[in-house]
C-alpha positions as CSV (number, residue, x, y, z in Angstrom):
1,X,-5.5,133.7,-59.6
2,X,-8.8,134.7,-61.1
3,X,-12.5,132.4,-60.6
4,X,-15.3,132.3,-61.5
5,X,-18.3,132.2,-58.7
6,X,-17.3,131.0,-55.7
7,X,-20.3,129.1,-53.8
8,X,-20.2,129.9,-49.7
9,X,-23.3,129.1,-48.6
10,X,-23.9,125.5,-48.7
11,X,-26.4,125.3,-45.6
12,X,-28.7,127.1,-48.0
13,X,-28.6,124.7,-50.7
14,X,-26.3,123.2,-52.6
15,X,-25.0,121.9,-56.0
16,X,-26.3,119.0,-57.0
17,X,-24.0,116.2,-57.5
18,X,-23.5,115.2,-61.3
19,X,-23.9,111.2,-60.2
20,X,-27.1,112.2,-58.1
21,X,-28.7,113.4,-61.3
22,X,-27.4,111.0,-63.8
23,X,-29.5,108.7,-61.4
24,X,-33.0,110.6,-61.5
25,X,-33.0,111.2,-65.2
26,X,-34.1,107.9,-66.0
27,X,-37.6,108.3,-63.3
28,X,-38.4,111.4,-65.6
29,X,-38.1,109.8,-69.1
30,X,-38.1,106.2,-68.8
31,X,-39.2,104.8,-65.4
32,X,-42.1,107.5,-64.6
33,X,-44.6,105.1,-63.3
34,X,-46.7,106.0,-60.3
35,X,-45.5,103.9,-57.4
36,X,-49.4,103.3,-56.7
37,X,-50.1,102.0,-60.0
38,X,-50.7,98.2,-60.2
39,X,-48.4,98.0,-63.5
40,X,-45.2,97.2,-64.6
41,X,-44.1,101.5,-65.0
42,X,-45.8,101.3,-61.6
43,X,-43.8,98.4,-60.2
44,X,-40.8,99.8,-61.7
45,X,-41.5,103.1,-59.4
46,X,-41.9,101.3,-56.5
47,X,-39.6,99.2,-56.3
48,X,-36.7,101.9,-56.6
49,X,-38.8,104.3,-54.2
50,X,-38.3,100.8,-51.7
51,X,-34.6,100.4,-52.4
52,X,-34.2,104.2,-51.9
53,X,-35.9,104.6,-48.4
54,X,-34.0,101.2,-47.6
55,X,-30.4,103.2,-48.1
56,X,-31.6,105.9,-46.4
57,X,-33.1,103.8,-43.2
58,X,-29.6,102.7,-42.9
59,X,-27.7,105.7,-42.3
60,X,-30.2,106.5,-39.7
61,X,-30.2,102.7,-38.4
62,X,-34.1,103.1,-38.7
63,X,-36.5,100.3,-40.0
64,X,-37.8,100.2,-43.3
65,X,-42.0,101.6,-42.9
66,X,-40.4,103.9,-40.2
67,X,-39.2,106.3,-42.8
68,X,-41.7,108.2,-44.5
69,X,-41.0,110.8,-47.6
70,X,-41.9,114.2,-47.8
71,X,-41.3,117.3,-50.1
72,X,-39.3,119.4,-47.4
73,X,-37.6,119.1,-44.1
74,X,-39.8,121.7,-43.5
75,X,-43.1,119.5,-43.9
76,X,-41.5,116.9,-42.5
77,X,-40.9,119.5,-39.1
78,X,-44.3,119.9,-39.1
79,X,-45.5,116.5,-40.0
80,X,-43.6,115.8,-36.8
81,X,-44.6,118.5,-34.2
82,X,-48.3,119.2,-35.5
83,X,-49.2,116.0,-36.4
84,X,-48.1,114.9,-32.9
85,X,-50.2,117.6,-31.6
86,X,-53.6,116.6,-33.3
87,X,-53.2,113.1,-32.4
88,X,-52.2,114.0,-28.6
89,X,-55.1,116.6,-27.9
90,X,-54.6,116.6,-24.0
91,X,-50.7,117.9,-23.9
92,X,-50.3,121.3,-24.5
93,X,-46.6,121.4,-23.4
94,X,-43.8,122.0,-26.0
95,X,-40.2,122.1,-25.3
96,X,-38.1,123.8,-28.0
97,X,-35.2,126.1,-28.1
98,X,-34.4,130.1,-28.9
99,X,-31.8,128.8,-31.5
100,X,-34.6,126.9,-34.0
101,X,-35.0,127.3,-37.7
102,X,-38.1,129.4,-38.5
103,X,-40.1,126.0,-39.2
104,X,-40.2,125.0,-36.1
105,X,-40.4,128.8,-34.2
106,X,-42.9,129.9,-36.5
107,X,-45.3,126.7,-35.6
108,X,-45.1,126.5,-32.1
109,X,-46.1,130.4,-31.7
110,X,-48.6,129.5,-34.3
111,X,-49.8,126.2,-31.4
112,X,-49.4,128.8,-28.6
113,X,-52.1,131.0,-30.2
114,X,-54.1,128.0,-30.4
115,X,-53.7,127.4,-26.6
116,X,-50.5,125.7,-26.6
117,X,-47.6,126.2,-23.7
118,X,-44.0,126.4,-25.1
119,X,-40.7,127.1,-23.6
120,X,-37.4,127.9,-24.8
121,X,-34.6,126.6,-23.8
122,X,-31.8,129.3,-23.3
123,X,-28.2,128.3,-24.5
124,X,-24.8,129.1,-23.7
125,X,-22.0,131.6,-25.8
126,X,-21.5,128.3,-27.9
127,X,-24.8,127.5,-28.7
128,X,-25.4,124.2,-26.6
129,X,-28.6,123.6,-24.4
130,X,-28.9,124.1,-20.8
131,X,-29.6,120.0,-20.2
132,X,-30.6,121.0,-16.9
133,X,-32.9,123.4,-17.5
134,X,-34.3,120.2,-19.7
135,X,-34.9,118.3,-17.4
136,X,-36.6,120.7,-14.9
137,X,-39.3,122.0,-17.4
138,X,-40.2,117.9,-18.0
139,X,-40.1,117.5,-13.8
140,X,-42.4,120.9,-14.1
141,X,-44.8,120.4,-16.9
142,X,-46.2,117.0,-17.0
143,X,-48.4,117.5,-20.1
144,X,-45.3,118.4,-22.0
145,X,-46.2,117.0,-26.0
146,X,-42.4,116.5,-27.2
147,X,-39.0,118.3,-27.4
148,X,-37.7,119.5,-30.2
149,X,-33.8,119.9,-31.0
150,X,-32.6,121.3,-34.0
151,X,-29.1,118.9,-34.0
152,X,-26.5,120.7,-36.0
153,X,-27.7,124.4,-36.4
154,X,-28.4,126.0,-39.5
155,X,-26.5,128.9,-38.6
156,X,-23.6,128.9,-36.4
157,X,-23.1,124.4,-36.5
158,X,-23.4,123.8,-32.8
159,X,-24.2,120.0,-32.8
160,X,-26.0,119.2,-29.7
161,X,-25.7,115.5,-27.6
162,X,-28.3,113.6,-28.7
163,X,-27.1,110.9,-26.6
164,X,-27.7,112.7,-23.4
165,X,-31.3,114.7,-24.7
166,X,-32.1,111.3,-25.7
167,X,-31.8,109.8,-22.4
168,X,-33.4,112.7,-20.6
169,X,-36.6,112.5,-22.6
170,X,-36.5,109.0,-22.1
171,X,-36.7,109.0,-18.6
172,X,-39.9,111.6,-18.9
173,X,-41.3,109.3,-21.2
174,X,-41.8,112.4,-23.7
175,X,-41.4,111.9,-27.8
176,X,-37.8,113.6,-29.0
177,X,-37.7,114.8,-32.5
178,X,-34.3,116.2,-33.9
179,X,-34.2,118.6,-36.9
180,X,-31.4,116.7,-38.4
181,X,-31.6,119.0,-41.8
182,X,-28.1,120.2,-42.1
183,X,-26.4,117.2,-39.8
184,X,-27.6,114.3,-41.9
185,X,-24.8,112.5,-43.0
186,X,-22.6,114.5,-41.8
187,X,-22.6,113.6,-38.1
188,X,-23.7,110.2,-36.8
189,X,-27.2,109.7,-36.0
190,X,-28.5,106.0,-34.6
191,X,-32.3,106.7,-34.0
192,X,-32.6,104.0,-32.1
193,X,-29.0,104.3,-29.5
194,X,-29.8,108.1,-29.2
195,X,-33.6,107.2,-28.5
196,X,-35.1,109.8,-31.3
197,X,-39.0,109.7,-31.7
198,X,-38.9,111.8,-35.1
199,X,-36.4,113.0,-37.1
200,X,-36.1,115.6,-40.1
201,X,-34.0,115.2,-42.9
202,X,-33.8,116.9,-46.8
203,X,-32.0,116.3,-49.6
204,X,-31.0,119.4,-51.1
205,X,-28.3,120.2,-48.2
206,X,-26.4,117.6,-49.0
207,X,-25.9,117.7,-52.7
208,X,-29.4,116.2,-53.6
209,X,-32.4,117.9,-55.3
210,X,-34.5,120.4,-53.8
211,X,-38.1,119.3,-53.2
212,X,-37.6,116.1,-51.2
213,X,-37.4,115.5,-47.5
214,X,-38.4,112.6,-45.4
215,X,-39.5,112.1,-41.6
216,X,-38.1,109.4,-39.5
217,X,-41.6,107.9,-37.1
218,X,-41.2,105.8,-34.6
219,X,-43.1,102.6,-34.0
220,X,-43.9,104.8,-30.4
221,X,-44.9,107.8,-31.9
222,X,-48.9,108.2,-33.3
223,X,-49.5,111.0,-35.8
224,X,-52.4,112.1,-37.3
225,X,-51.8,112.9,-41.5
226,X,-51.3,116.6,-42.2
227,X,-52.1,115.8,-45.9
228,X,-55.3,113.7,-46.2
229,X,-55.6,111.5,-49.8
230,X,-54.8,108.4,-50.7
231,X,-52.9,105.2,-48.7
232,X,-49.3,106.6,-49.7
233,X,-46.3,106.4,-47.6
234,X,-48.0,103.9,-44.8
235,X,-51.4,105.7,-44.4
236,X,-49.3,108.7,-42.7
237,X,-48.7,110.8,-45.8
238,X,-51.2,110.8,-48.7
239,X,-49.5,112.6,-52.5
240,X,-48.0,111.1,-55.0
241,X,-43.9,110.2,-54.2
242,X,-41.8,112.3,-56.2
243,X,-39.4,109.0,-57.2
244,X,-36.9,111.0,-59.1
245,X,-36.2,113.4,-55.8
246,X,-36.5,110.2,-53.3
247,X,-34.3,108.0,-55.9
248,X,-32.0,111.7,-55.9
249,X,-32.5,111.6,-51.8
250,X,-30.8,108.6,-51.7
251,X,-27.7,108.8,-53.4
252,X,-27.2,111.7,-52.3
253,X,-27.3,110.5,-49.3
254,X,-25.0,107.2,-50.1
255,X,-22.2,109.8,-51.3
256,X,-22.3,112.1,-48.6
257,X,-22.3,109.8,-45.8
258,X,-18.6,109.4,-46.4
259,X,-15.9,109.8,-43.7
260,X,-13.5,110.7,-47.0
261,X,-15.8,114.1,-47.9
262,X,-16.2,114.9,-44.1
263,X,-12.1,114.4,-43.8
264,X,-12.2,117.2,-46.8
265,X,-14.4,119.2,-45.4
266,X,-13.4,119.5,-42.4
267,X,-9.9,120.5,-43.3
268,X,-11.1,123.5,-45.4
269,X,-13.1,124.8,-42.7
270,X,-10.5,124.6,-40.1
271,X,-8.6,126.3,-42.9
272,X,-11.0,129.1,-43.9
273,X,-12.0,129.9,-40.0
274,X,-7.7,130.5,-38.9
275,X,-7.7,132.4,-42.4
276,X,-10.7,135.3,-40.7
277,X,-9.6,135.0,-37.0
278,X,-6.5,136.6,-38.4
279,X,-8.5,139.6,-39.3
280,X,-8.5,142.5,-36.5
281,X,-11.3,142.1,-33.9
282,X,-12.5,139.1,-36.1
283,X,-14.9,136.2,-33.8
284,X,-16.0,132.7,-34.3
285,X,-19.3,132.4,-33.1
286,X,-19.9,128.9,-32.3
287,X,-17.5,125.9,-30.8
288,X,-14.5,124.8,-32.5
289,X,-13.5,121.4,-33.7
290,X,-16.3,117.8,-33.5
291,X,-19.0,120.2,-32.0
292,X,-19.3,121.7,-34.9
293,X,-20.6,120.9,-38.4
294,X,-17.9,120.3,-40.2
295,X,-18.9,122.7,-43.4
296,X,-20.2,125.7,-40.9
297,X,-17.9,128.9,-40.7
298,X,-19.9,131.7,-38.9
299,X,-17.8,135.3,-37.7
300,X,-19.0,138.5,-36.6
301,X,-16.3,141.3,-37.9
302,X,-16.1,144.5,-34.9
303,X,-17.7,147.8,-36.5
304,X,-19.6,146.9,-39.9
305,X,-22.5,145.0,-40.9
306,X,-22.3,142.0,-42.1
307,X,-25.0,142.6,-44.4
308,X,-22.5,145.1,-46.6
309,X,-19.4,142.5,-46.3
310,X,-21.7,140.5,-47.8
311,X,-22.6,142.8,-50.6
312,X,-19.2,143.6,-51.3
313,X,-18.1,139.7,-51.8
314,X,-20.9,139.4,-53.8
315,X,-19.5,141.7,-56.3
316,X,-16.4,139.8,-56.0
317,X,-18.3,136.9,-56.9
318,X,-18.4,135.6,-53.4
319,X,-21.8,134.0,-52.3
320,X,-22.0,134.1,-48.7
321,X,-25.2,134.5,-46.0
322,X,-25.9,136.5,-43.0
323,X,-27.6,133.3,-41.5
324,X,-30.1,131.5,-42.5
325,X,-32.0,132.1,-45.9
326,X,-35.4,131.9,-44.2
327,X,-34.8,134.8,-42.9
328,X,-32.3,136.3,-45.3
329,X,-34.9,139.3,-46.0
330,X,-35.3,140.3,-42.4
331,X,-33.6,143.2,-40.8
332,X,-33.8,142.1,-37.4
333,X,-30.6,140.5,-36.2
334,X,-30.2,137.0,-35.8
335,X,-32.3,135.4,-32.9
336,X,-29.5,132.6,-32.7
337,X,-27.1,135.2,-32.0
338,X,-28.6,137.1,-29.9
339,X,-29.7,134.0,-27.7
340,X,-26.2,133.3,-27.7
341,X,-25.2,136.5,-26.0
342,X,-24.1,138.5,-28.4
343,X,-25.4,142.3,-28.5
344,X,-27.2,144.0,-30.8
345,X,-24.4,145.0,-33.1
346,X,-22.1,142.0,-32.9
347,X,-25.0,140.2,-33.9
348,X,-25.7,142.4,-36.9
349,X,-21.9,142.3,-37.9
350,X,-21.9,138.4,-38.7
351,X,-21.2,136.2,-41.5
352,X,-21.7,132.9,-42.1
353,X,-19.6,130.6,-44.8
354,X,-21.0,127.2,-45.4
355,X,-18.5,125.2,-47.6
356,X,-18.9,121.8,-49.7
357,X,-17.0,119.3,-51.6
358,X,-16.5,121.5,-54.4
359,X,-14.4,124.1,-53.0
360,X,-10.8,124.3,-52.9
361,X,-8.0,125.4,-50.9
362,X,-7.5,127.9,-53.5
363,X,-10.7,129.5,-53.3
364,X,-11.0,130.0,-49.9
365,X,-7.6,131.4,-49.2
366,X,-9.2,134.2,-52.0
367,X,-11.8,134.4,-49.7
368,X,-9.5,135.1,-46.7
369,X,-7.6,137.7,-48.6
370,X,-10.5,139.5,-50.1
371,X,-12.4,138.8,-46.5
372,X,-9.4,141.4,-44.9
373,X,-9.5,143.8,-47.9
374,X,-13.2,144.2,-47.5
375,X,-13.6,144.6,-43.8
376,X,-10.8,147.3,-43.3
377,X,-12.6,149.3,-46.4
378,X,-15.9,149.3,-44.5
379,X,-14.2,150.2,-41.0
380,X,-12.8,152.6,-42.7
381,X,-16.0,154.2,-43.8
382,X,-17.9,153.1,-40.5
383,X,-19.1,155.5,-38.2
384,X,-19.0,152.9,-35.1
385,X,-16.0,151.7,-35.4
386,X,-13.0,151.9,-32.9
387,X,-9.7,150.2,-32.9
């Protein structure tokens, strides 16, 4: 069976969804008020840019004016760990991990050149924190500013206990903010239950456009603005909202947050990930089964880099990602990896495969087959290889 492109790295972005767009057209041609305009194109704006955060509050079981709108989850990462920082000028503690997407790593060694303590949690062969070593650096640093958690990881899917991190924090009395990026709506998340101060969330992971992201504030939780303007979003956020991309957010959201596409999903990933582990000195990296984001397939393949395997699908019109495409470009191998315990070459020789909605069964037993032709060509050729 011949296809056409076959589209494997969803936690980079995906395709937006055809109902998704049919609903934004309108806030570009008809309804393109500003939401701060005291007329009827302005009222019009508003009062879908209301309905929208509404929907979204919901799925995070967060109020209403606790939900403010962004243009990425990266700005809304550090909307949440900056802004916290201004405001709270006397705690110079942050507690991250070594398994973070570049926009939170790349911030808090920017704050530790500006006289800012951080430490970095280690994590175990799977990915998950060390909860104790959590809850010693709080009983050690009693300035500590926040934690930060990335919840479902960007490149290997280990989803973290909120439940439990919650708690922890709570008993420190220390602000916990989640980067829920790639996990939003596709795992639970009660803001409230789980006792999140902040939480990051974007659109165009989950079938919505790119360009819109939002920050979940609690009532607890004083920032001060990273953008300075006018009295948008609540005072905390001053631009003009980009209603088509929130309007897009939300329905996004509103499909996606369906147990019928994460039932789908889940199947072709359990699929796809027996498929490679029948491949000669073939390993997951990452858990198996609930702790793991149910459209996240990451394998390093014994011998060859995972950089050519991905070239070579490529030209067999398989898109696929060495990790994440922050750091597509870099050479170095994944920090995630490597935190993880895997050596220098293991790390190199990974592969991740982020499915969606839109593939099929079909497709990705292709992918399996071309996956095995591929990687006995290049151990064939490879000078480090050993059966």
């Amino acid at each position: 069976m011949r296809f056409s492109t076959i589209y494997l790295d969803n936690a980079a972005t995906t395709r937006i969804d055809d109902k998704v767009l049919k609903e934004m057209l309108p806030y570009y041609t008809k309804h393109y008020g500003n939401a701060s305009s005291l007329h009827s194109y302005g009222y019009d704006a508003k009062e879908a840019m209301d309905e929208s955060r509404e929907k979204i509050s919901k799925i995070l079981h967060s109020d209403f004016e606790d939900l403010i709108f962004t243009a990425s989850g990266s700005e809304a990462n550090n909307m949440a760990i900056k802004g916290l920082a201004f405001a709270e000028s006397n705690k110079k503690h942050i507690i991250t991990t070594k398994v973070e997407h570049k926009s939170i790593t790349n911030q808090t060694e920017w704050l530790e050149k500006q006289g800012y303590r951080a430490t970095y949690l280690d994590v175990d062969n799977h990915g998950f924190i060390n909860l104790e070593q959590l809850e010693k650096s709080l009983e050690k640093n009693k300035d500590t500013l926040l934690v930060s958690i990335i919840h479902g990881n960007n490149e290997v899917g280990t989803i973290q206990d909120l439940e439990k991190i919650g708690k922890i924090c709570k008993r420190y009395n220390v602000p916990f903010h989640i980067d829920a990026c790639q996990s939003f709506t596709k795992c639970p998340i009660d803001v409230k239950k789980m006792n999140i101060s902040l939480a990051s969330i974007n659109a165009h992971k989950i079938h919505g456009p790119k360009g819109v992201g939002a920050l979940y504030i609690s009532k607890q939780v004083k920032l001060i603005p990273l953008i300075h303007g006018g009295q948008q979003e609540f005072k905390k956020r001053a631009a003009t909202e980009n209603i088509p991309g929130i309007v897009g957010f939300a329905k996004a959201a509103e499909i996606n947050n369906s147990s019928k596409i994460s039932k789908q999903v889940t199947t072709l990933r359990d699929d796809l990930i027996k498929g490679l582990e029948n491949i000669a000195d073939s390993k997951l990296n990452g858990p198996k089964g609930d702790k793991r984001l149910y459209n996240n397939v990451n394998f390093s393949f014994k011998g060859i880099e995972g950089e050519a395997l991905g070239g070579y699908l490529d030209q067999k019109n398989i898109c696929t990602s060495t990790g994440s495409a922050c750091s597509s470009k870099s050479l170095e191998p994944s920090p995630v990896l490597r935190a993880m315990g895997l050596g220098y070459e293991d790390a190199n020789s990974s592969l991740r495969m982020s499915i969606s909605k839109y593939n099929t069964k079909e497709e990705l037993d292709y992918v399996i087959e071309t996956a095995e032709e591929v990687v006995k060509k290049l151990r064939k050729i490879s000078p480090i290889y050993k059966k």
